[in-house]
Every structure is written in structure tokens, then in C-alpha cells.
NUZA-453884 format. One record per residue: chain; z negated, x negated, y negated of N, C-alpha, C, O in turn; residue in one letter. Coordinates in steps of 0.1 Angstrom, whole numbers, plus 5000, padded with zeros to 4 digits. Last residue first. Layout:
BEGIN
ch->A npz->Z npx->X npy->Y capz->Z capx->X capy->Y cpz->Z cpx->X cpy->Y opz->Z opx->X opy->Y aa->A
...
This chain:
BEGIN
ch->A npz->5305 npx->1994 npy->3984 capz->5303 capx->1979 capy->3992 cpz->5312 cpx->1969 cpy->3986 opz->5312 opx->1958 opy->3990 aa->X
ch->A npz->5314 npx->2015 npy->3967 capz->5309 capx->2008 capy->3965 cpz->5299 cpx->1998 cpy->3969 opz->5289 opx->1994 opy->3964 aa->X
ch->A npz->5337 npx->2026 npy->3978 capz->5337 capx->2027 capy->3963 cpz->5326 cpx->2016 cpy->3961 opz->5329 opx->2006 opy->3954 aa->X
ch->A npz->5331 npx->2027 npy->4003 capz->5344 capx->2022 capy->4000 cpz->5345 cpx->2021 cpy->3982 opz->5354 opx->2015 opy->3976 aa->X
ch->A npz->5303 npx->2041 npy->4008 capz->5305 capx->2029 capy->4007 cpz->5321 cpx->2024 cpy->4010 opz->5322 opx->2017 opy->4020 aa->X
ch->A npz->5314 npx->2067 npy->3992 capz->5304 capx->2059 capy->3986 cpz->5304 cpx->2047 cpy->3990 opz->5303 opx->2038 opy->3982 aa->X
ch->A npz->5331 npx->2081 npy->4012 capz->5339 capx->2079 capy->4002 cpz->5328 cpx->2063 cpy->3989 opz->5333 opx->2053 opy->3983 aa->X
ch->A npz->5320 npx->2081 npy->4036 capz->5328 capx->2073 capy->4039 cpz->5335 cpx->2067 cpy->4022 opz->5340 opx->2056 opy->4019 aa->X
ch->A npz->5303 npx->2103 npy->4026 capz->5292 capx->2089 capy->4027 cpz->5304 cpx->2079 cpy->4033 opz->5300 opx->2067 opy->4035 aa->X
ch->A npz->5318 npx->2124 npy->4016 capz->5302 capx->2116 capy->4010 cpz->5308 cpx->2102 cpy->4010 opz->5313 opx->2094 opy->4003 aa->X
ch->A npz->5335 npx->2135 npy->4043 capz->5336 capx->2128 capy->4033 cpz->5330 cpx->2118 cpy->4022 opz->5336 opx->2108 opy->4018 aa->X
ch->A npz->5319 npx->2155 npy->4051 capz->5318 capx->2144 capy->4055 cpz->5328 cpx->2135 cpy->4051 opz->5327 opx->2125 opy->4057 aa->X
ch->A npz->5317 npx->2179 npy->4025 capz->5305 capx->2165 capy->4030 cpz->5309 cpx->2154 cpy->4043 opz->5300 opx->2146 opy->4045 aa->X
ch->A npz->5338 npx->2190 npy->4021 capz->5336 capx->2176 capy->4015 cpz->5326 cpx->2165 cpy->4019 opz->5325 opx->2153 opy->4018 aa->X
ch->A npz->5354 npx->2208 npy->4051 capz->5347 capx->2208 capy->4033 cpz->5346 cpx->2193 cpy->4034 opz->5349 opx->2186 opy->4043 aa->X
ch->A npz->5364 npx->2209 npy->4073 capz->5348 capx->2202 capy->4073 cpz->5343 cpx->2208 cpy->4060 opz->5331 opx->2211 opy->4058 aa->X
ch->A npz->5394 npx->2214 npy->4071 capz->5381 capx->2219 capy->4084 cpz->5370 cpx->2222 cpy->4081 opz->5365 opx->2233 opy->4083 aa->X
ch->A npz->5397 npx->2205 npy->4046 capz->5405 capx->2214 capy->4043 cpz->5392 cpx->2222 cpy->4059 opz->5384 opx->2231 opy->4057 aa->X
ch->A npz->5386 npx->2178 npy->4047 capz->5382 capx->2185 capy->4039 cpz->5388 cpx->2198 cpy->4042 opz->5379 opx->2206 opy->4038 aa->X
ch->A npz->5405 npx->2168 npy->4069 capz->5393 capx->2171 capy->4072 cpz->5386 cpx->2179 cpy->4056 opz->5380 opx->2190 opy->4058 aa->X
ch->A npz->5431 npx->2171 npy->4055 capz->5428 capx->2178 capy->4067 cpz->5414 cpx->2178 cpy->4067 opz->5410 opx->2189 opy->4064 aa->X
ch->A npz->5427 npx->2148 npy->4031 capz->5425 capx->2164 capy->4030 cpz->5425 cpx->2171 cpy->4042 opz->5418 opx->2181 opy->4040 aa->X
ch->A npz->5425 npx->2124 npy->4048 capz->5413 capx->2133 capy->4041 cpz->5412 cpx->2149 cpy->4038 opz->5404 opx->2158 opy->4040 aa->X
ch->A npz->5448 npx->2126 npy->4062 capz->5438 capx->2127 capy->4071 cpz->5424 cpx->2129 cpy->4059 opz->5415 opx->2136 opy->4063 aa->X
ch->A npz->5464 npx->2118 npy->4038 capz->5464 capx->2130 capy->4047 cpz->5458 cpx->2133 cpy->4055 opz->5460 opx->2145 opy->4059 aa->X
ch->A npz->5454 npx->2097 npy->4027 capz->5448 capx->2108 capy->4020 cpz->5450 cpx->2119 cpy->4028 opz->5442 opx->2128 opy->4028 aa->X
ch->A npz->5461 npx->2075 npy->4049 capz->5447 capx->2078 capy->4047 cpz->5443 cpx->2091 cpy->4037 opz->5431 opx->2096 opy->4037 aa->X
ch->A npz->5491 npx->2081 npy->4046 capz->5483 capx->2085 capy->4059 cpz->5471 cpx->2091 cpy->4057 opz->5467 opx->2102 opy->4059 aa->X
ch->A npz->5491 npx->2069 npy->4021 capz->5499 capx->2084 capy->4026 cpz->5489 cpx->2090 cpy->4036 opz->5481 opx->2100 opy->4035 aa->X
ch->A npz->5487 npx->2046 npy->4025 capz->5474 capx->2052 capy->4017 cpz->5483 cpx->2071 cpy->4019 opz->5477 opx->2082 opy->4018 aa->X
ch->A npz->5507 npx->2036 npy->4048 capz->5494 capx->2038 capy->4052 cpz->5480 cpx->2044 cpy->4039 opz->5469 opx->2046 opy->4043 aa->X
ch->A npz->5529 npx->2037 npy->4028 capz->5530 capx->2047 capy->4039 cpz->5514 cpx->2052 cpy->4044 opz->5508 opx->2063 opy->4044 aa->X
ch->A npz->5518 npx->2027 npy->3991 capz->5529 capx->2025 capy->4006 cpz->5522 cpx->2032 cpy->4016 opz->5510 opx->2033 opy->4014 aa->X
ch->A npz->5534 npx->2047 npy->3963 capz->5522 capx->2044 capy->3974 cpz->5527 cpx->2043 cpy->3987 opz->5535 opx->2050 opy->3993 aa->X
ch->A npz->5539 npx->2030 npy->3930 capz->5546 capx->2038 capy->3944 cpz->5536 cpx->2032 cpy->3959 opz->5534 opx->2021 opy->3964 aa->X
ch->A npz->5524 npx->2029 npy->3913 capz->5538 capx->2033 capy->3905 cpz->5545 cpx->2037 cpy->3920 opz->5554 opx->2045 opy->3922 aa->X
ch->A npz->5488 npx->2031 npy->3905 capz->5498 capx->2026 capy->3915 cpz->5514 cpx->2035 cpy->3907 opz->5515 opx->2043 opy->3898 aa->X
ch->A npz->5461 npx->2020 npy->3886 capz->5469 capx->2027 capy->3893 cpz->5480 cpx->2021 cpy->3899 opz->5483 opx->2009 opy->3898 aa->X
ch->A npz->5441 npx->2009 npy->3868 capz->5439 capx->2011 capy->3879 cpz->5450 cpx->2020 cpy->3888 opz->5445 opx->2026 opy->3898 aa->X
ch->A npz->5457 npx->2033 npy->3838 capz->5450 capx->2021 capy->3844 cpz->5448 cpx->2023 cpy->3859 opz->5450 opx->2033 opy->3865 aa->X
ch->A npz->5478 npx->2043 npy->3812 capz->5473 capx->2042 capy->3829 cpz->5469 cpx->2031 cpy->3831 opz->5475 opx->2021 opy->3828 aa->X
ch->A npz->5486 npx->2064 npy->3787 capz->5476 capx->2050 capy->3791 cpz->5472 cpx->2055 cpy->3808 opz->5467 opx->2065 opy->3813 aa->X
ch->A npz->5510 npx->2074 npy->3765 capz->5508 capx->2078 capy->3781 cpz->5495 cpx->2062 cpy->3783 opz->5498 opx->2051 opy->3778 aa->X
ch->A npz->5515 npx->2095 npy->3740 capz->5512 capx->2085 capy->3744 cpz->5505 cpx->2086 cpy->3763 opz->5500 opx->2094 opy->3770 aa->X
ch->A npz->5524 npx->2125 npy->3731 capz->5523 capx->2117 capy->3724 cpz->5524 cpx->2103 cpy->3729 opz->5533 opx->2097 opy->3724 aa->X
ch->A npz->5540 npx->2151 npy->3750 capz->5532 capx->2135 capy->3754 cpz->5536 cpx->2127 cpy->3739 opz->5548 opx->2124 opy->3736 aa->X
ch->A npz->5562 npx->2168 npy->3756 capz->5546 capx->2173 capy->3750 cpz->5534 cpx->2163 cpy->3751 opz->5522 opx->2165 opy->3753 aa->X
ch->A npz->5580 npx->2159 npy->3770 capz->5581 capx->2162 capy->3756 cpz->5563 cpx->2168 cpy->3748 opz->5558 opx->2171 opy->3737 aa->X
ch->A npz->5572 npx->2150 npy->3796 capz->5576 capx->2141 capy->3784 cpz->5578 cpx->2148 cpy->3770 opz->5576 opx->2141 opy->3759 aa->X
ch->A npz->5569 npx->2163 npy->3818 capz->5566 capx->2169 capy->3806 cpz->5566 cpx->2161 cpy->3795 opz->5561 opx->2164 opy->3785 aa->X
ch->A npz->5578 npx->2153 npy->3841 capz->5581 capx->2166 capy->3838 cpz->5579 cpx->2171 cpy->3829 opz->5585 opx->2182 opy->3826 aa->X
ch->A npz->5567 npx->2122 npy->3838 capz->5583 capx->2129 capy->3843 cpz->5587 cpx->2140 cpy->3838 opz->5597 opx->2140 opy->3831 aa->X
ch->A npz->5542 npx->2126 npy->3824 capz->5556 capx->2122 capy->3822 cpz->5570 cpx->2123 cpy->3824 opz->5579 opx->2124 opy->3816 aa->X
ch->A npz->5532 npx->2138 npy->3853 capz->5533 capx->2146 capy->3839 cpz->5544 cpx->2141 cpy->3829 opz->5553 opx->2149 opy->3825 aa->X
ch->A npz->5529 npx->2115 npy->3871 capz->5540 capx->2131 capy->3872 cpz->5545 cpx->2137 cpy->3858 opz->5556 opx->2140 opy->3853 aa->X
ch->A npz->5516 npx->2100 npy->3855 capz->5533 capx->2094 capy->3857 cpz->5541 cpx->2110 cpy->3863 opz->5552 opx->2114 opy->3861 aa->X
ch->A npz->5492 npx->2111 npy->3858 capz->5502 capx->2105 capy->3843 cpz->5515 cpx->2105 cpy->3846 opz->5523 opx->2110 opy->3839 aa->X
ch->A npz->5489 npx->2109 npy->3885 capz->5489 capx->2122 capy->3880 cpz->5499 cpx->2120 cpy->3866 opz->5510 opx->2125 opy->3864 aa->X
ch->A npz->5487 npx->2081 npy->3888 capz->5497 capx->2087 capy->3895 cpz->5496 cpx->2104 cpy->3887 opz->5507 opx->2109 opy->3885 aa->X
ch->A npz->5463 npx->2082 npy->3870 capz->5470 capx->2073 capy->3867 cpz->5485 cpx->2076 cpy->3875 opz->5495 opx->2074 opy->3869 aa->X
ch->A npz->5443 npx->2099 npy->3888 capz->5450 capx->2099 capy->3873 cpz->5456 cpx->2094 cpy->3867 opz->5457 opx->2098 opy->3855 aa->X
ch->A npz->5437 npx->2072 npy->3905 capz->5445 capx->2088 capy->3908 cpz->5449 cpx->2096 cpy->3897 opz->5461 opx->2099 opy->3898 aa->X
ch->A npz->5430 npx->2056 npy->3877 capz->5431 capx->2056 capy->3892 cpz->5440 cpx->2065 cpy->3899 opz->5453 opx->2064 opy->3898 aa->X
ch->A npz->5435 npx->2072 npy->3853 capz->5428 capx->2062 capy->3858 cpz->5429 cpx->2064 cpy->3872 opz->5428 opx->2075 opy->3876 aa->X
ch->A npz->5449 npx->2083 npy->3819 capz->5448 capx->2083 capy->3833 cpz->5440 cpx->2070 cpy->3842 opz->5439 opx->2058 opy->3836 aa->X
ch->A npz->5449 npx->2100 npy->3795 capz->5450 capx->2086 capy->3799 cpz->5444 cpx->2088 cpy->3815 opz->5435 opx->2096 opy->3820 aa->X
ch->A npz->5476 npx->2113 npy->3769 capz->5471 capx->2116 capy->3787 cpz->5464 cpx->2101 cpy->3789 opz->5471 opx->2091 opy->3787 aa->X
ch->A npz->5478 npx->2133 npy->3734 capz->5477 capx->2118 capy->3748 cpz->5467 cpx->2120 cpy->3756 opz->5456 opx->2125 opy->3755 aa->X
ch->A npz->5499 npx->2161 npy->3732 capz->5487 capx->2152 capy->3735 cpz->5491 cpx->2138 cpy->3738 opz->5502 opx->2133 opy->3742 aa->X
ch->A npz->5515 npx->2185 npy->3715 capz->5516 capx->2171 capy->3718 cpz->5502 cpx->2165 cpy->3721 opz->5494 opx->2163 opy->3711 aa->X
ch->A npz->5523 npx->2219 npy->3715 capz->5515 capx->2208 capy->3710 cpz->5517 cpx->2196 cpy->3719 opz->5520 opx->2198 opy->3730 aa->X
């Protein structure tokens, strides 16, 4: 079967995998808010997220993730 994928933000880099690899099962592809290639330092900043999520779990995560989303 054939869908459409719409993607947003981080879903919007997820779209563009799935396209790659699964173009045949893609009706239509919609990305917003997104990136086509991430430079070095957003590399860094998710790899030091998931380390500490992978230590800590999520909660200290919260309260860095709420005022960058929204200050």
C-alpha cells in the first residue's frame, strides 16, 4: 500500500529517510520546518542529548527542552 508522509521538524529529516528507502510506497512527501543537511554543532547538541537521556532518562531534559521551544 501507498501512503502520504507529512513531516515536521524532526519528521521532516525522518520524510527524507523514508523517501530514500521507501519511495515506492509514497504517494506524496510534505516537509515542513525542516533541515536537508545538519551542520556539525546540531550533531553534537543531539549527541549529548541522547547520552544524557540514555544516563538520566528524560527528566532532565524537561526544563532545557521547554525554554528553547518556548522563550
Amino acid at each position: 500500500e501507498k501512503t502520504h508522509f507529512v513531516g515536521l521538524s524532526i519528521g521532516g529529516m525522518t520524510a527524507q529517510g523514508i523517501m530514500l528507502k521507501h519511495a515506492d510506497r509514497l504517494m506524496s512527501v510534505v516537509i515542513a520546518n525542516s533541515m536537508g543537511k545538519v551542520a556539525p554543532e546540531f550533531v553534537s547538541a543531539w549527541q549529548d542529548r541522547i547520552d544524557l537521556s540514555r544516563e538520566k532518562g528524560m527528566d532532565p531534559l524537561i526544563q532545557p527542552t521547554m525554554e528553547r521551544w518556548f522563550t
